[in-house]
C-alpha positions as CSV (number, residue, x, y, z in Angstrom):
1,X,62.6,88.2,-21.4
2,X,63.4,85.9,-18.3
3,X,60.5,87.6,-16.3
4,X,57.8,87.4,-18.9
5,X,59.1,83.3,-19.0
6,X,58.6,83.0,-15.2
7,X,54.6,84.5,-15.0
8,X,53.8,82.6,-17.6
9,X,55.0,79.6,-15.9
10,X,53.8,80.5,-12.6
11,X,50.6,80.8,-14.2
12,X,50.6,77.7,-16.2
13,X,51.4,76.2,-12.9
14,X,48.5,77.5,-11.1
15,X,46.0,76.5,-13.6
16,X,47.5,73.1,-12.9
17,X,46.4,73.1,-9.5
18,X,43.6,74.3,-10.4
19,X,42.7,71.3,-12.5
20,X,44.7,69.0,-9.7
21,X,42.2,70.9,-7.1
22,X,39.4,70.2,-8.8
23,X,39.8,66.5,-9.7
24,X,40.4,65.7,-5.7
25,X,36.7,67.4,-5.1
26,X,35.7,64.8,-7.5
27,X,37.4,61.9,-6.1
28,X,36.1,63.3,-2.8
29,X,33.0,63.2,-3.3
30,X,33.2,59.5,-5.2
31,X,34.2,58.4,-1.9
32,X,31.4,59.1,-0.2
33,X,29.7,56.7,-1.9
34,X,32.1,54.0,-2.7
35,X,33.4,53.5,0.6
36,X,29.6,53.1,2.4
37,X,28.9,50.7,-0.4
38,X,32.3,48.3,0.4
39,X,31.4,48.6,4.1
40,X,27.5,47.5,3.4
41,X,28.4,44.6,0.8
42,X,30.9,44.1,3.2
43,X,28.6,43.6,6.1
44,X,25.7,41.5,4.0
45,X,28.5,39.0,3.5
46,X,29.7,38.6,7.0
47,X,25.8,38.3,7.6
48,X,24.8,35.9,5.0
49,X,27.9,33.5,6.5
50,X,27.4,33.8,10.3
51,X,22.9,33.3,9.5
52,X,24.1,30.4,7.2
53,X,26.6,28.9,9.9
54,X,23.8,29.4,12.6
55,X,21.4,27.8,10.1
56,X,23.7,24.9,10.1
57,X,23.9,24.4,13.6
58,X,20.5,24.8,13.9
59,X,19.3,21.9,11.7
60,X,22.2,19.7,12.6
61,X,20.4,19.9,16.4
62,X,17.1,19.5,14.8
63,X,18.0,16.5,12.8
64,X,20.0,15.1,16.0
65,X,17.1,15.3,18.3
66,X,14.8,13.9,15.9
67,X,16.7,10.8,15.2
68,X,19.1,10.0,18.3
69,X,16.2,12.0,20.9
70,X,12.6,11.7,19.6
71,X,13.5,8.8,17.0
72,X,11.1,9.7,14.3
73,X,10.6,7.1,11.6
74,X,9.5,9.4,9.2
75,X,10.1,8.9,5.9
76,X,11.5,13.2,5.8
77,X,14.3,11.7,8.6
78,X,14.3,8.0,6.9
79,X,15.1,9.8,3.6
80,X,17.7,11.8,5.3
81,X,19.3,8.8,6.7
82,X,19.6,7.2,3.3
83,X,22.1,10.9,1.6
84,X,23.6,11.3,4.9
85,X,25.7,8.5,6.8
86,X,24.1,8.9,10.0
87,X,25.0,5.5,12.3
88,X,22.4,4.0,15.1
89,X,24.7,2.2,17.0
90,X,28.1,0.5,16.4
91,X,29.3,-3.4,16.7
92,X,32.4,-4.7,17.1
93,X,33.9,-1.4,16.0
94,X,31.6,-0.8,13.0
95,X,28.8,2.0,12.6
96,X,25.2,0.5,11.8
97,X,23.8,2.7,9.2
98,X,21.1,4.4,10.7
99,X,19.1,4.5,7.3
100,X,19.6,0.4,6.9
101,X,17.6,0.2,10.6
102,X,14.9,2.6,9.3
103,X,14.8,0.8,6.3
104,X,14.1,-2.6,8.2
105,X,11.8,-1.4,10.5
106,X,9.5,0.2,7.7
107,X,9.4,-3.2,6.3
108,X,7.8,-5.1,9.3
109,X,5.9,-2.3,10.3
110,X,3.8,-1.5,7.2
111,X,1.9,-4.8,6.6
112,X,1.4,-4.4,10.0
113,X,-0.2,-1.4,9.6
114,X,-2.1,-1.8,6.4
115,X,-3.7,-4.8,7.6
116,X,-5.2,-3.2,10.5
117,X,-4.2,-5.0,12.9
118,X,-3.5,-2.9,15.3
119,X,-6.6,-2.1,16.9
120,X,-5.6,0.7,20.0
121,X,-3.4,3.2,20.4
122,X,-1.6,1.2,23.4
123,X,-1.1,-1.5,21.5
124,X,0.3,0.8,18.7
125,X,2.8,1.8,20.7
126,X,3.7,-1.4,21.9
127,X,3.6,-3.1,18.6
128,X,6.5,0.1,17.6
129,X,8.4,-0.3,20.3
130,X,8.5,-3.7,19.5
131,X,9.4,-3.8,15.8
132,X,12.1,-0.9,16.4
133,X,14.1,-3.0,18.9
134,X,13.8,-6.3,16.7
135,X,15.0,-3.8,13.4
136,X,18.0,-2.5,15.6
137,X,19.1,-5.7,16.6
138,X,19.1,-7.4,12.9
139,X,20.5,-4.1,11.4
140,X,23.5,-5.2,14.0
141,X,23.7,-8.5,12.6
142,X,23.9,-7.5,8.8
143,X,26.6,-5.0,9.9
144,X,28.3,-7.4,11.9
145,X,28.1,-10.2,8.9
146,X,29.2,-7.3,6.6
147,X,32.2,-6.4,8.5
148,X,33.2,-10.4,8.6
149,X,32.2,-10.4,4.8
150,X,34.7,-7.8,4.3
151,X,37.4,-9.8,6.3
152,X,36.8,-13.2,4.3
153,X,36.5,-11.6,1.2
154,X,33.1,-12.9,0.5
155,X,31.3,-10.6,-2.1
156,X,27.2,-10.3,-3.4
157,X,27.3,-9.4,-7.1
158,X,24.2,-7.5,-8.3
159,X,23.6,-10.3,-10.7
160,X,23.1,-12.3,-7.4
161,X,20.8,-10.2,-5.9
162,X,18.8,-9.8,-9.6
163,X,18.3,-13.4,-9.6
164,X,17.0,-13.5,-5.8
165,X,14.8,-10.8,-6.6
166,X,13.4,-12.7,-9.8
167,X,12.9,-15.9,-7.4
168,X,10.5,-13.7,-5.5
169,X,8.9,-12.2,-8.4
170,X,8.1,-15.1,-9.7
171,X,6.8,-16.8,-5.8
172,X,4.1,-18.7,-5.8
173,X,4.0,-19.9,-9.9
174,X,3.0,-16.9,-10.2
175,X,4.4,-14.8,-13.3
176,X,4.2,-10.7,-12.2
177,X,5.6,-7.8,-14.3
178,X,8.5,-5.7,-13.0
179,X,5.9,-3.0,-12.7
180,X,3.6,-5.4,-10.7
181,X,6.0,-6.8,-8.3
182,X,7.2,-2.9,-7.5
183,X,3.6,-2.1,-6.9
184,X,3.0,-4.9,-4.2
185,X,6.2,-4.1,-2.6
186,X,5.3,-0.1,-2.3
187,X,1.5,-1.3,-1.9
188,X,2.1,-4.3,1.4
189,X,6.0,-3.2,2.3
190,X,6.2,0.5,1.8
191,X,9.3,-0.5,-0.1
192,X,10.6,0.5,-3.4
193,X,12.9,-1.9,-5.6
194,X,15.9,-0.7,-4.9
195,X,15.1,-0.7,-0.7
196,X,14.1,-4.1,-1.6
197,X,17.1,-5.0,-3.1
198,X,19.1,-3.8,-0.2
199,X,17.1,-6.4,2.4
200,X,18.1,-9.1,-0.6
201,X,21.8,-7.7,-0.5
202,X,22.5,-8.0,3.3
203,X,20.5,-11.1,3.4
204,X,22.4,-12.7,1.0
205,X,25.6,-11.3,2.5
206,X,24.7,-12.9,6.2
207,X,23.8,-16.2,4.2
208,X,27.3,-16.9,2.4
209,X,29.0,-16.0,5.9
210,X,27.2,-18.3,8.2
211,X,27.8,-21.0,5.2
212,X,31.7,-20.0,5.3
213,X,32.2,-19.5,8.9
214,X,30.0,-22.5,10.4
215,X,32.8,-25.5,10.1
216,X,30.5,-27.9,12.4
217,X,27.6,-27.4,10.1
218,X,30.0,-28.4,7.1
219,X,31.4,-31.5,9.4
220,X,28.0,-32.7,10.8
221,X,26.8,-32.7,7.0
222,X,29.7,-34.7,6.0
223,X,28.5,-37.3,9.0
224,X,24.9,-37.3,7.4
225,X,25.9,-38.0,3.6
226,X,28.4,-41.0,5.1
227,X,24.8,-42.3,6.7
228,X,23.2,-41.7,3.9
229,X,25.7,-43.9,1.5
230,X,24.9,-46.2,3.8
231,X,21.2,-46.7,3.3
232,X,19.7,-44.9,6.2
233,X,17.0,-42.9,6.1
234,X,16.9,-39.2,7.0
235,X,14.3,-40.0,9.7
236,X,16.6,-42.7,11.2
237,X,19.5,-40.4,10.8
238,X,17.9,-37.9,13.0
239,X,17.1,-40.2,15.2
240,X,20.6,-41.3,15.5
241,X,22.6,-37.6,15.5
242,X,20.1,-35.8,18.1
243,X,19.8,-32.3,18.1
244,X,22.6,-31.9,15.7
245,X,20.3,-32.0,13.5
246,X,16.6,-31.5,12.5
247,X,14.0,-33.3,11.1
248,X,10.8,-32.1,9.3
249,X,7.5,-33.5,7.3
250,X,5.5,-31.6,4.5
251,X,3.1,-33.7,5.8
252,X,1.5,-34.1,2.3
253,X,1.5,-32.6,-1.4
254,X,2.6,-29.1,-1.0
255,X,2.6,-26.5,-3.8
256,X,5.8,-27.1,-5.8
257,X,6.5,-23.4,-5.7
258,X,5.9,-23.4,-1.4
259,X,8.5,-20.9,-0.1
260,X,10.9,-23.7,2.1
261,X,14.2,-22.2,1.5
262,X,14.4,-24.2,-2.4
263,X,13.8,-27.6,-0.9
264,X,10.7,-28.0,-3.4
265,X,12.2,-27.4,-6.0
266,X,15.2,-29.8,-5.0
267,X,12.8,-32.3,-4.3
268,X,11.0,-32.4,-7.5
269,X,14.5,-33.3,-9.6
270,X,14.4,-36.2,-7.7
271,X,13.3,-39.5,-8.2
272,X,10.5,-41.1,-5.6
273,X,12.4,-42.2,-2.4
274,X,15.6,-40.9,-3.5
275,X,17.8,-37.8,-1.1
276,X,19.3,-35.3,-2.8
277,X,23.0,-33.9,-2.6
278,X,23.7,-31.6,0.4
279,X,22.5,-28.0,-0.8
280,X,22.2,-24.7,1.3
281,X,18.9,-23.0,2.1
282,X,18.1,-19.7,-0.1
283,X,16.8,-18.5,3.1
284,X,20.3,-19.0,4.6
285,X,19.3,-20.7,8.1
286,X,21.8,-24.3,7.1
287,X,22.6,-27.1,4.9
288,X,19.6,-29.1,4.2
289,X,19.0,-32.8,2.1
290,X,15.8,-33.6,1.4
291,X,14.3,-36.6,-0.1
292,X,11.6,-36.9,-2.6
293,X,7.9,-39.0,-1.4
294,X,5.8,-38.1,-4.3
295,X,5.1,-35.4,-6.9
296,X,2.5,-34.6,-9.5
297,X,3.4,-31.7,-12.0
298,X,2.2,-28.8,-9.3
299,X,2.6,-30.7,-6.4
300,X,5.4,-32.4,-4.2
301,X,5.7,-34.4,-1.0
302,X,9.4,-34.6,1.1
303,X,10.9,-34.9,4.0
304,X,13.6,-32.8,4.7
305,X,16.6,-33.1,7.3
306,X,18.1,-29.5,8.4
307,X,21.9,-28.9,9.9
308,X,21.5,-25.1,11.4
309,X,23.7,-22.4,11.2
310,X,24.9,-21.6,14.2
311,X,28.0,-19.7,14.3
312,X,27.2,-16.3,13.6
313,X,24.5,-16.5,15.4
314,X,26.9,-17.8,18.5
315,X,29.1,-14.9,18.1
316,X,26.8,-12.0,17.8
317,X,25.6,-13.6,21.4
318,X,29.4,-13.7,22.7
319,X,29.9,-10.0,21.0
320,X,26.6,-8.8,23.1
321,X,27.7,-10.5,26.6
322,X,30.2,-9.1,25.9
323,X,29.1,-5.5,26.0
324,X,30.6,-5.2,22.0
325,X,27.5,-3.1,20.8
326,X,27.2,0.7,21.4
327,X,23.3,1.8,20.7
328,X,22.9,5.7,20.3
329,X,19.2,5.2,21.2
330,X,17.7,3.8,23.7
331,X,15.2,0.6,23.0
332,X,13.6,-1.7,25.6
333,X,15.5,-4.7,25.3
334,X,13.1,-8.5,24.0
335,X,13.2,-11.5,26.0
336,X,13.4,-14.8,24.7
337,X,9.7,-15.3,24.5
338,X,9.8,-12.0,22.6
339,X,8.0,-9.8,25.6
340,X,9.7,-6.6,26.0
341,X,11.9,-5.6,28.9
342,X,12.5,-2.5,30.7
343,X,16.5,-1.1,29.5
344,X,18.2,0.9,32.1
C-alpha cells in the first residue's frame, strides 16, 4: 500500500511542475513586453523633462536679450513685463519694474506717433532714444517716491485715484462716458484704464511725498500767508521773497475748467480781489495761493503765487551723484537743455 501512495504522489507532484513550468513560460513571455514598455515610458519622461528644461532656458535667453539686449518695446515683451516682475534698473536699493518703464514710455511715445510727427526715420530713432531715457529716468523717480512712501507710511487709496481719474474725465467741461474716455486713452495714449490708472497711482504717490517731505516749502508758505494777513499782494510778495517763490498771470479770462493744477477752480470760490487759503497743486509741483481778478460763469482771471517742491527732486539728484542707480540697459544719458549725450 505504501508504494502505490508514493507514485501517486510523485505523480501528483510532477503534474505540479508541470502547471508551475508552464505558468513561468507565461510570465516569460509577459515580460517581453512589459519591461520594453517601462523602459520606453520611461525614457519619453526623462525626454519630455530635459526638452521642457531646455525649452525654459531657451526662452528665459530669448526674453533676456530682447528686453536687457535689443530692448524691444513691444507690446508681446511690454505684456510680459506686466505677469512677470522683470526690473530695468534699481535705486537706492529698490528694483524699477521693468513693465512701469514700458508702460511710461508707451504713453509719450504714441501721440507722438499717431500725430505724425515724426517725419524720417533718423529722427524716429532719435525721438525713441529720447523718450526711452526720459521714461527710465521718471520710472526711477516713482520707485524712489514709492520706496519713501513706504517708509512714511503715506498710502493712495483707489477711491483717490477714481476721483483723479474722474477729474480728467470730466477735463475741459466736458462730460464723456466711461466708455468714451477709455476709447481716447487707447485711441491718443495706447493706454487702457487700468494702465492709466497706474500713471494716476504713482503720480499721486510722488505728489503726497514731496508735500510731506519738502519742510521749506511748508515754512516759506507759512512766511507768505503772514504777508498776506498783512495786506500785501501776491505780486509784492514775490517781489519781496525772490526766487523762493514764483509768480504767474493768466493774463486774462481763461476757461474755468483750464488744466492749472486746480487753481481755477480755487479761484472761482473766491470773491474779486480776494487770495485763497494755501492749497496744494493736483499736479503735485508745490503749494500754491491764488487770488481771484474776475470771473463770469465759464470764465476766470487770477494770479497765482507758486512755492515749488523741491526736495525729492534734490535728493534723486544727490542719489544720482551719488552713483545710487543701477540701469540694466544702457540709454544715452539727456542734458539739461534736453539734447542727448553719448553714455559710456
Amino acid at each position: 500500500m505504501g508504494i502505490f501512495k508514493k507514485e501517486d504522489t510523485d505523480e501528483k507532484l510532477t503534474e505540479r511542475e508541470k502547471v508551475e513550468e508552464r505558468r513561468e513560460e507565461v510570465l516569460a513571455r509577459g515580460r517581453k513586453f512589459k519591461y520594453p514598455l517601462q523602459y520606453a515610458k520611461h525614457k519619453v519622461v526623462t525626454l519630455t523633462i530635459t526638452i521642457s528644461i531646455f525649452a525654459i532656458i531657451a526662452a528665459s535667453v530669448f526674453c533676456y536679450v530682447m528686453l536687457y539686449k535689443v530692448q524691444s518695446t513691444d507690446d508681446l515683451f511690454y505684456r510680459l513685463t506686466q505677469i512677470v516682475p522683470f526690473s530695468v534698473a534699481t535705486i537706492d536699493g529698490e528694483k524699477v519694474r521693468y513693465s512701469d518703464y514700458l508702460l511710461i514710455y508707451k504713453s509719450t511715445i504714441t501721440p507722438i506717433e499717431k500725430q505724425g510727427m515724426i517725419q524720417k526715420d533718423q529722427d524716429a530713432e532719435e525721438m525713441q532714444k529720447y523718450y526711452k531715457r526720459e521714461a527710465l529716468t521718471s520710472a526711477e523717480n516713482y520707485t524712489y517716491a514709492l520706496k519713501l512712501a513706504r517708509e512714511l507710511e503715506i498710502t493712495v487709496t483707489d477711491e483717490e485715484v477714481t476721483a483723479a481719474v474722474e477729474s480728467h474725465r470730466k477735463a475741459g467741461g466736458v462730460e464723456r462716458s466711461n466708455e468714451t474716455f477709455s476709447r481716447v486713452l487707447q485711441d491718443n495714449f495706447g493706454l487702457s484704464l487700468d494702465e492709466y490708472r497706474r500713471i494716476i497711482y504713482l503720480s499721486l504717490i510722488s505728489q503726497k511725498v514731496s508735500e510731506e517731505i519738502d519742510e521749506l516749502a511748508k515754512l516759506v508758505s507759512n512766511e507768505v500767508q503772514k504777508h498776506i494777513f498783512n495786506g500785501m499782494s501776491l505780486y509784492d510778495i514775490s517781489q519781496t521773497m525772490g526766487d523762493k517763490v514764483l509768480y504767474e498771470e493768466t493774463g486774462g479770462l481763461v476757461d474755468k475748467m483750464n488744466i492749472d493744477g486746480g487753481r481755477s477752480s480755487v479761484a472761482l470760490t473766491l470773491e474779486n480781489g480776494k487770495t485763497s487759503e494755501r492749497f496744494v497743486s493736483t499736479s503735485g509741483d508745490g503749494i500754491y495761493f491764488v487770488t481771484l481778478l474776475e470771473k463770469t460763469e465759464s470764465t476766470v482771471n487770477y494770479v497765482s503765487l507758486q512755492i515749488p517742491f523741491n526736495e525729492l527732486s534734490n535728493r534723486l539728484k544727490k542719489i544720482r551723484d551719488e552713483g545710487k542707480i543701477d540701469e540694466k540697459i544702457k540709454l544715452a544719458e539727456t542734458s539739461e537743455s534736453g539734447n542727448l549725450e553719448n553714455s559710456n
